[in-house]
C-alpha positions as CSV (number, residue, x, y, z in Angstrom):
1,X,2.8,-41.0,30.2
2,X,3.8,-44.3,32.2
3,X,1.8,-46.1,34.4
4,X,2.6,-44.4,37.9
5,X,2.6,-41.0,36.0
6,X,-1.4,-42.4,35.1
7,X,-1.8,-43.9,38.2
8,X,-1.2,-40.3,40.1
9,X,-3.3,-38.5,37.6
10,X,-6.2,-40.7,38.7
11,X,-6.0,-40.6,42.1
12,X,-6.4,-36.4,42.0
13,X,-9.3,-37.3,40.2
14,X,-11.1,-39.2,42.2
15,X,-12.5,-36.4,44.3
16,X,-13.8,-34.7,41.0
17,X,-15.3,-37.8,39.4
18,X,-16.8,-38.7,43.2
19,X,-18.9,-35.5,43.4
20,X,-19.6,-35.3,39.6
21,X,-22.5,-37.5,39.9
22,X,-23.9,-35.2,42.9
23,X,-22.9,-32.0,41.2
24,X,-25.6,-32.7,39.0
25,X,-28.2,-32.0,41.7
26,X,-29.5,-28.5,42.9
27,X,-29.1,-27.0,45.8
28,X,-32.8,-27.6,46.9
29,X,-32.3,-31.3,46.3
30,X,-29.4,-31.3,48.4
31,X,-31.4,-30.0,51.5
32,X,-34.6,-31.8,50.4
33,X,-32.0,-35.2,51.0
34,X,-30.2,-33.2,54.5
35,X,-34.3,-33.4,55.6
36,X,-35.1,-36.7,54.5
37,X,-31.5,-37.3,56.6
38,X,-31.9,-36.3,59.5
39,X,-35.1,-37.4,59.9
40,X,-35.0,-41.2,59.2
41,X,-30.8,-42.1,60.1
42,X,-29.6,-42.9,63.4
43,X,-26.6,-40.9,64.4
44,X,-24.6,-39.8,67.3
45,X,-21.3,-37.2,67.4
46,X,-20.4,-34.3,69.5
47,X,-21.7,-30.6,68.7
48,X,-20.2,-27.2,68.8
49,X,-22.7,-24.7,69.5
50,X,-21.3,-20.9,69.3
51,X,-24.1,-18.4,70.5
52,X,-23.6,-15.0,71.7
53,X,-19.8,-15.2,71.3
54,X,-20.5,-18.3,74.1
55,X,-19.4,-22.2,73.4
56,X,-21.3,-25.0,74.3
57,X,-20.0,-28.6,73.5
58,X,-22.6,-31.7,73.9
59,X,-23.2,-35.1,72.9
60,X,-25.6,-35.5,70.4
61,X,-28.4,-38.5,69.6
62,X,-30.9,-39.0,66.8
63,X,-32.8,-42.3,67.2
64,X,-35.8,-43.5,65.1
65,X,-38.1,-46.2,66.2
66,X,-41.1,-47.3,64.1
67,X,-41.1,-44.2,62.3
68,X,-41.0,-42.4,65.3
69,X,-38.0,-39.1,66.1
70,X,-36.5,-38.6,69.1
71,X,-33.6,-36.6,69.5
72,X,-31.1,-35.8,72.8
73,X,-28.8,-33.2,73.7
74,X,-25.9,-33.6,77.1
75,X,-24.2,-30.9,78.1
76,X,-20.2,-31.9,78.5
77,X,-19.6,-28.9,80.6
78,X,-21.9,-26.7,83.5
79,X,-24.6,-26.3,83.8
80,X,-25.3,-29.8,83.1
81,X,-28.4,-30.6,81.4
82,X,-29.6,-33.0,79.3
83,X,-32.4,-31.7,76.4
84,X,-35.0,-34.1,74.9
85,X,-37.1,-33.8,71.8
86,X,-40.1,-36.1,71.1
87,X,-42.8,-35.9,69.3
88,X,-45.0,-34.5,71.9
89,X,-42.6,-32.5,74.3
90,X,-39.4,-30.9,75.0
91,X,-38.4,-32.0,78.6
92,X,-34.9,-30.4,80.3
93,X,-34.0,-32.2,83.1
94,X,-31.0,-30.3,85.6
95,X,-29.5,-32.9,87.4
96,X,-27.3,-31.1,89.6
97,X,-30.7,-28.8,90.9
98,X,-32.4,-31.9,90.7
99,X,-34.9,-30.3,88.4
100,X,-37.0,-30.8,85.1
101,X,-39.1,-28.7,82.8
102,X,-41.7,-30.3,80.4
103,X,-42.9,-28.0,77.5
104,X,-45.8,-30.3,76.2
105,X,-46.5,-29.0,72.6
106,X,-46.3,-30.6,69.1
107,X,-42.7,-30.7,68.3
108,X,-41.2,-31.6,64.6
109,X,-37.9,-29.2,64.2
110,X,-34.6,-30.4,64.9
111,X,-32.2,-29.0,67.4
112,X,-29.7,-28.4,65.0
113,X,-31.8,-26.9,61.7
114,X,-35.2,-25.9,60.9
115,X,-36.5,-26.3,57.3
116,X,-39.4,-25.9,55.7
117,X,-41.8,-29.1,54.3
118,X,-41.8,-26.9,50.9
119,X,-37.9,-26.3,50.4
120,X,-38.8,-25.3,46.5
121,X,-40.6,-22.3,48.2
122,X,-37.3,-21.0,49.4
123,X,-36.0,-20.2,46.7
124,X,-38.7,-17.1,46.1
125,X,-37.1,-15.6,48.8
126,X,-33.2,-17.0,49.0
127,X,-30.4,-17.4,46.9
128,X,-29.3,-21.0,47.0
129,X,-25.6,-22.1,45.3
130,X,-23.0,-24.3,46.0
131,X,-20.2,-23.3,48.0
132,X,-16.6,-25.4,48.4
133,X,-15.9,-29.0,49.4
134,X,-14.7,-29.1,53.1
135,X,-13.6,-31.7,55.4
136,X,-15.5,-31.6,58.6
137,X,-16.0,-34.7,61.4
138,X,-13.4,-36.3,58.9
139,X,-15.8,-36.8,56.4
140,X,-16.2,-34.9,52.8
141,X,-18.9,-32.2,53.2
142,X,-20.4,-29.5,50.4
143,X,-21.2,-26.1,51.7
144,X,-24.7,-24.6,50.5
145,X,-25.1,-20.9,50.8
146,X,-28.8,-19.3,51.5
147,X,-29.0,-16.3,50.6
148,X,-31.7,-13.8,51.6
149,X,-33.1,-11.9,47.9
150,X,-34.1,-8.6,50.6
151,X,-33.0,-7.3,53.9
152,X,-35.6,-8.7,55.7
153,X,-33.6,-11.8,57.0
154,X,-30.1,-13.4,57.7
155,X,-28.1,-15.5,55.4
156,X,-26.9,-19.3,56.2
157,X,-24.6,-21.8,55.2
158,X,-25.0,-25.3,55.6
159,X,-22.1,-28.2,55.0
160,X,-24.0,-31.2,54.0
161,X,-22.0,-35.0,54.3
162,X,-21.1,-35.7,50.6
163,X,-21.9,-39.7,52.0
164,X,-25.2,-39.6,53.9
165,X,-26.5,-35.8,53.8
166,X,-26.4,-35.2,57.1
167,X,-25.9,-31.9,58.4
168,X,-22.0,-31.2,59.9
169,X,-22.0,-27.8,60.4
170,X,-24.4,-24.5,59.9
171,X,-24.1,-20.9,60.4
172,X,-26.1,-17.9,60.5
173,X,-24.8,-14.9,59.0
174,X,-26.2,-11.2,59.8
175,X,-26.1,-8.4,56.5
176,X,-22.9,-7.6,56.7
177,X,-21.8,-11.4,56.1
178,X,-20.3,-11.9,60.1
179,X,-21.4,-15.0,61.8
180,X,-24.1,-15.0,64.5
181,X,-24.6,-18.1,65.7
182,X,-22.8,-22.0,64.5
183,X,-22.9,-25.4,65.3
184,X,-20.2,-28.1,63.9
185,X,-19.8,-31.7,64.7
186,X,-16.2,-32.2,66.0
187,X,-17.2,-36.3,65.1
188,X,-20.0,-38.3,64.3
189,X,-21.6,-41.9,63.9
190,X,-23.8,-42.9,61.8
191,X,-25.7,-46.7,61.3
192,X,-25.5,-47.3,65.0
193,X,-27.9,-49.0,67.8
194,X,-29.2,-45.8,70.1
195,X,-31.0,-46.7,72.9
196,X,-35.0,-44.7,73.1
197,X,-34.7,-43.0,76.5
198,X,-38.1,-43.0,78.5
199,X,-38.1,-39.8,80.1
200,X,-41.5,-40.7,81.4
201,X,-39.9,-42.9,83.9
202,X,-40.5,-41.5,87.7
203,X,-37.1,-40.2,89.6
204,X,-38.3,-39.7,93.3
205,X,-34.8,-37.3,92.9
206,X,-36.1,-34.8,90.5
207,X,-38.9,-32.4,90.6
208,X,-41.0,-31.8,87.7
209,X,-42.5,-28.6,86.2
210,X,-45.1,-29.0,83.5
211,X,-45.6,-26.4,81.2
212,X,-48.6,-26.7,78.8
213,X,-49.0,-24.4,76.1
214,X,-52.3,-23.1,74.8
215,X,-54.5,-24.3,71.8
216,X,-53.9,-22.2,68.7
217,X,-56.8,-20.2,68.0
218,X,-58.1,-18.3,65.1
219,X,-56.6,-15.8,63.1
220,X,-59.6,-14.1,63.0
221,X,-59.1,-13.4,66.8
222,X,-55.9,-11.7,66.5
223,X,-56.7,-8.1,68.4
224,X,-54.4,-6.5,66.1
225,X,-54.0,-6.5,62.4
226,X,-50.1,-6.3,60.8
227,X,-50.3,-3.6,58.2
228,X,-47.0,-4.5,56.7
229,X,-45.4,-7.9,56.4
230,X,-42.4,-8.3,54.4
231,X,-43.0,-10.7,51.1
232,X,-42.6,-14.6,52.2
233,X,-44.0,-14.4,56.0
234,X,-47.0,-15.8,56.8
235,X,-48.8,-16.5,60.0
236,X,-48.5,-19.7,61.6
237,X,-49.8,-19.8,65.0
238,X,-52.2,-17.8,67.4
239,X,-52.5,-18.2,71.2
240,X,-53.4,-16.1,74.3
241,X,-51.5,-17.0,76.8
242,X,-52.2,-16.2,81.0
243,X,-49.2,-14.7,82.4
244,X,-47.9,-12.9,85.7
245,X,-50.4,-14.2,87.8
246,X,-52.7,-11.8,85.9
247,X,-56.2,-12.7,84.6
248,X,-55.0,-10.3,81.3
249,X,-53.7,-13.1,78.6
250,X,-50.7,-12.3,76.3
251,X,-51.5,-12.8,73.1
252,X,-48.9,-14.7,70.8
253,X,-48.6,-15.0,66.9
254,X,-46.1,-16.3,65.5
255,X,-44.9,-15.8,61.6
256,X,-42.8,-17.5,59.5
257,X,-40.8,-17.7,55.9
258,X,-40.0,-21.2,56.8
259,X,-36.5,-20.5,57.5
260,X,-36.8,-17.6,59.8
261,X,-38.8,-17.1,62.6
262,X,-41.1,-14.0,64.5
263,X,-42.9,-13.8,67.5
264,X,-45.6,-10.7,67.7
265,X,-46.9,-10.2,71.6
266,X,-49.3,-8.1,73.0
267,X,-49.5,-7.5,76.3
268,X,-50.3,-4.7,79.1
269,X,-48.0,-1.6,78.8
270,X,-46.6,0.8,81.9
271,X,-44.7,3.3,82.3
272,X,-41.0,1.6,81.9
273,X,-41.4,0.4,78.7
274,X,-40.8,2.7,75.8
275,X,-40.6,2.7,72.1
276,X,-37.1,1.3,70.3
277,X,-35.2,-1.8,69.0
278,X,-33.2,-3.9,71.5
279,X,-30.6,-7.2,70.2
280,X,-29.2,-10.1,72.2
281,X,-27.1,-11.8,69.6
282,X,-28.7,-13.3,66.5
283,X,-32.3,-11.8,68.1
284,X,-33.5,-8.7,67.8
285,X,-36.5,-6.9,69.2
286,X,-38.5,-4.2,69.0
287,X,-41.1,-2.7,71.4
288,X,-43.7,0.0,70.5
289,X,-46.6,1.3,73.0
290,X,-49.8,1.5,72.0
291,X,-52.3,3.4,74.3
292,X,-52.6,1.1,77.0
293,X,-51.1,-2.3,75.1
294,X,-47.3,-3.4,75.2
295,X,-46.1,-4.6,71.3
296,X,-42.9,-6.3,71.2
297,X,-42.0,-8.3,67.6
298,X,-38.7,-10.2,67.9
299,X,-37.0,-12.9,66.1
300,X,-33.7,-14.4,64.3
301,X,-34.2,-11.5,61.6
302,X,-32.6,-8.3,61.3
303,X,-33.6,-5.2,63.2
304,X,-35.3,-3.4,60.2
305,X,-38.0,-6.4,59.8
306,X,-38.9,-6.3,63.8
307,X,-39.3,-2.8,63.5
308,X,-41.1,-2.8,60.2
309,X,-43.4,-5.1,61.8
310,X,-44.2,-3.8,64.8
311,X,-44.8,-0.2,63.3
312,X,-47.2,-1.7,61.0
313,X,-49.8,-2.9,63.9
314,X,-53.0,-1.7,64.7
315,X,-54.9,-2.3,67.1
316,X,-58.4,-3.8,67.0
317,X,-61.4,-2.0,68.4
């Protein structure tokens, strides 16, 4: 073989001997270094968001200031918005209404993926493997597939930067494999200067709703008790909550595998509200009366955990 023959033969291989080093990690480690990612590196690109067969492009912005997160989302197209996450709130400000909501509530997940502080524990409950290299943003990525070991929940895929382990793109996928919802970076920066924006700062121009959400409560409280839980969620969260202008609070728990989210709330029932399992894109619902009190469980989860759930509530006396 002569020297340009050798010469080619190498330069096929340096893909293979790049990610032979990495190869040797799992799948968990991968998304244990995506975490540890996107929590402490400053980057900035443009994001597809495809939800309910709709498209949404925006700029996005992770900045990180003595230790400290703050992540922003502007829309590129109406309605124009800008979304942004620190570690306290969740404020939404409409510019063109002149307009901002403030959800004041301890805030840790990302816009773009939730994961669990205990990634091992996923794997009691999903498949993890490696999928195919991809090129996405330009840069060298390495899909990981998360399988769901039931029914109880969706499958995603994550392609993680071969370089820095930031996310690129995501997908959740429903039981029959088709894709529910996606985001994927069309480019992104990472290393750079991002200004901290002080959304504190008064604009005579906008008017501002608060929202503050109630203090979680005990468990012990709950005026229901969930017969049947599938394996891997556990409660979180507890609130009653003071809706409709009523003096009647809604009470809220929320449940979680880490991955996958449900909401369980109890509220009054009438008479045009009956029994059955209802889906706007990756959520689905179900509702169940109960005497006098209104049960809806929904969430990012298939229909037959919803309705699992909510058939296995009883209520307190």
């Amino acid at each position: 073989m002569n020297v340009i023959k050798k010469l080619f033969v190498l330069f096929l291989m340096l893909p293979v001997l790049a990610f032979a080093g990495q190869e040797n990690n799992s799948p968990i480690e991968w998304l244990q270094k995506m975490k540890q990612a996107m929590k402490t590196l400053n980057y900035q690109g443009t994001v597809v968001f495809m939800e309910n067969d709709l498209l949404d492009t925006m700029k996005y912005s992770h900045t990180v200031e003595h230790g400290v997160e703050q992540e922003r989302l502007v829309s590129l197209n109406s309605p124009m918005r800008e979304v942004i996450r620190d570690i306290d709130k969740v404020t939404c400000t409409f510019k063109e209404i002149g307009k901002r909501v403030v959800d004041h509530r301890p805030v840790t997940h990302s816009f773009l993926i939730d994961l669990p502080e205990n990634i091992s524990g996923l794997a009691d409950y999903y498949q993890l493997s490696f999928g195919s290299h991809s090129m996405i943003a330009m840069r060298s990525s390495r899909e990981i597939n998360i399988k769901p070991l039931d029914n109880y929940r969706f499958a995603r895929k994550i392609w993680i930067d071969e370089d820095n382990f930031l996310p690129l793109q995501a997908e959740l996928l429903d039981l029959s494999g088709k894709v529910l919802e996606r985001f994927v970076f069309t480019d992104i920066q990472t290393g750079v200067s991002l200004p901290w924006v002080d959304i504190d700062k008064a604009d005579a121009s906008i008017k501002v709703h608060h929202i503050h959400k109630a203090q979680s409560e005990s468990f012990d409280n709950l005026p229901f008790s969930l017969q049947m839980l599938p394996p891997g969620f556990e409660k979180v969260f507890f609130s009653s909550l003071s809706m409709h202008n009523s003096e009647q609070a809604v009470a809220h728990l929320l449940l979680s595998d880490g991955l996958s989210n449900i909401s369980v709330y109890q509220d009054e029932a009438d008479d045009s509200v009956t029994d059955g399992t209802q889906h706007v894109g990756a959520v689905n619902s179900y509702t169940r009366v109960i005497g006098d009190k209104l049960i809806v469980v929904l969430g990012k989860v298939p229909a037959v955990t919803v309705k699992s759930i909510a058939e296995g509530i009883k209520l307190k006396k």
